[in-house]
VOZABA-61930 format. One record per residue (C-alpha): residue in one letter; x, y, z. Coordinates in steps of 0.05 Angstrom, whole numbers, plus 5000, padded with zeros to 4 digits. Layout:
AXYZ...
END
This chain:
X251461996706X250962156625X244062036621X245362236551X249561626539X248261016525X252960486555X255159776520X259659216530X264658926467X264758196468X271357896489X271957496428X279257226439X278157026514X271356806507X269456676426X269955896432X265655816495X257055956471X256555896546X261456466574X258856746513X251456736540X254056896607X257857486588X251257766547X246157636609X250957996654X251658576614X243358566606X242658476682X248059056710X243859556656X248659526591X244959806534X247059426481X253358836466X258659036413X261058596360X267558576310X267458126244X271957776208X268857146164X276556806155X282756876182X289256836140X295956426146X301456936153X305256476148X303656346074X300557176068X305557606104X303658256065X296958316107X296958866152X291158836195X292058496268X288357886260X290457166236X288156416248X287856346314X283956956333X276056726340X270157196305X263556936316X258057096259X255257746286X248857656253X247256886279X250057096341X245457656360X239457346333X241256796390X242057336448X236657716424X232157116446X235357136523X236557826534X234158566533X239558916494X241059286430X245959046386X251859316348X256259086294X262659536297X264959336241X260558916193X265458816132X259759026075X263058926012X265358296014X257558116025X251958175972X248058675995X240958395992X243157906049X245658426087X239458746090X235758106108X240557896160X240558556196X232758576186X230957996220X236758156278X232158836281X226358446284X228257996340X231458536385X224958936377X227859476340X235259556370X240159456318X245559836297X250159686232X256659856237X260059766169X267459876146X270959706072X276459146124X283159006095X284458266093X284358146015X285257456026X277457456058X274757875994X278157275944X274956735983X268157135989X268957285905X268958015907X274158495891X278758805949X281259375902X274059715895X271159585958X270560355975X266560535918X262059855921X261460106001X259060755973X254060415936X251659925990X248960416046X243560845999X242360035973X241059786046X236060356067X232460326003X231759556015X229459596097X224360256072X220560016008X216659325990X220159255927X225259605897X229059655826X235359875829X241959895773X247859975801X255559905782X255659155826X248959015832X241259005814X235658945837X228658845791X221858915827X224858475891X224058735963X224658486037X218858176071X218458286130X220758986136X225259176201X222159476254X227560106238X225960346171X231860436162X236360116205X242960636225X247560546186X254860726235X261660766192X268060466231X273661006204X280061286203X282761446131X280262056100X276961736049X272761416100X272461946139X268962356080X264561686070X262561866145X260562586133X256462386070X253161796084X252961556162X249061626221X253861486262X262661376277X266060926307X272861286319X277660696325X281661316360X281961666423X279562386439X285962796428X289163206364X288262656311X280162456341X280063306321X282563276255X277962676234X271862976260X273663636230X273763196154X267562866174X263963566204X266163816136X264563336088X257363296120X255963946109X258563916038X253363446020X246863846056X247963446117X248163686197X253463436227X250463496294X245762936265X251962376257X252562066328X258561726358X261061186389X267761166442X271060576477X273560536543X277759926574X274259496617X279459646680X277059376741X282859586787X282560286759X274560516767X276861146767X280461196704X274160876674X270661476699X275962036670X275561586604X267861686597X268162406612X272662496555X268262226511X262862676537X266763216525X266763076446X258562976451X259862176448X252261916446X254961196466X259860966502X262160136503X266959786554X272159346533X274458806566X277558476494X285858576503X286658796568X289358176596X283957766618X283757046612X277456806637X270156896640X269657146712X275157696705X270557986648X264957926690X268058306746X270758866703X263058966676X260859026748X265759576771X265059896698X256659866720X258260156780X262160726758X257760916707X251760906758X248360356716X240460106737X240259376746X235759036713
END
């Protein structure tokens, strides 16, 4: 089925983020039912609502993020699979140690990273990381030509409007040179940030009217900067329903239907409390999708 596809798990952060063994567990199982690659979110701190009640993203203290980069270097070392971040919050980083980070992540997954990058929204996380929350498009901008120049030359010197870099490069190199580069996006801004820049989309929508009307900003800014659109992959999720195979199936097909090149389960959210409920809903997901065990 879709041998176009390729097929990836999220992690279960909430359920399973404080346990590096369900953590492990969750990752082998994935690698052995024939998962491509494990998904990702990031978020370095979470903030007191208590004390920030403006912030309007979903996410406070008590929801766990585990350091994406640290992380997959870790799995990479027990397991076959790609890796993606979806979304790496880039501007509140300096962008040399992105590049570094992700390199060596490349480098120990022989070659299978993807960087999924996004401009966040929890300014409280950009004051404690000393960068500024009301330019983090344009630094964003700025950061992805940056991140391929860094992971495709030996030394680089660069001037830019937040940083520099004199006669300094990367060694070693990734394996990727360059790494993709995936844009998580739904404002038109970053929509147009897509069409310009990315090699891929995470939707953070479902196939439908407004998935159209995105894609049609992307398709156009793309082809407003010399780009083919048919070059800009994407990525869809699909919940993780175990009692419901076929509605996993009808959900995939979708996604084929819009020329989705990967498609992840997700088994975060959907009401699952412990490590063998995720595991189950990977196996029926694996067996839907006509997976090869490994």
């Amino acid at each position: 089925m879709l041998s176009f596809m390729e097929f990836g798990a999220v992690l279960p952060q909430n359920e399973l983020g404080r346990s590096t063994e369900d953590i492990l567990a969750f990752a082998q199982a994935a690698d052995r039912l024939g998962f491509d690659h494990l998904l990702a979110y990031d978020h370095v701190l979470g903030a007191d609502r208590r004390v920030h009640p403006d912030l309007p993203g979903p996410y406070g203290l008590d929801d766990t993020f585990r350091e994406p980069f640290v992380l997959f270097g870790y799995l990479a070392g027990t397991t076959s699979l790609g890796f993606a971040t979806a979304i790496l919050i880039a501007p509140q980083r300096p962008t040399a140690l992105i590049a570094k980070q992700a390199a060596e992540v490349d480098l120990l997954s022989g070659g299978k990273l993807r960087l999924g990058c996004g401009i966040g929204w929890n300014h409280v996380e950009y004051d404690a990381l000393g960068q500024d929350f009301a330019t983090r498009g344009d630094r964003f901008s700025e950061q992805i030509p940056l991140l391929r120049e860094l992971w495709t030359n030996e030394q680089i010197t660069i001037e830019g409007a937040s940083e520099s870099i004199v006669a300094a490069g990367l060694a070693p190199l990734p394996l990727q040179r360059p790494i993709p580069i995936w844009i998580g996006a739904f404002a038109p801004p970053a929509l147009r940030r897509v069409g310009e820049l990315a090699d891929g989309w995470f939707p953070m929508i479902f196939p439908g009217d407004k998935f159209d009307a995105a894609w049609g900003i992307i398709t156009q800014s793309a082809r407003d900067a010399g780009r083919d659109p048919a070059g800009i992959s994407i990525e869809g999720q699909v919940p993780g329903l175990s009692d419901e195979p076929s509605k996993i199936d009808e959900l995939v097909s979708r996604w084929r239907d819009v020329h989705a090149t990967h498609v992840s389960i997700n088994t975060l959210n959907q009401g699952m409390r412990h490590l063998d409920e995720h595991l189950e809903a990977l196996e029926v997901s694996a067996r839907v999708l006509g997976l090869t065990p490994r």
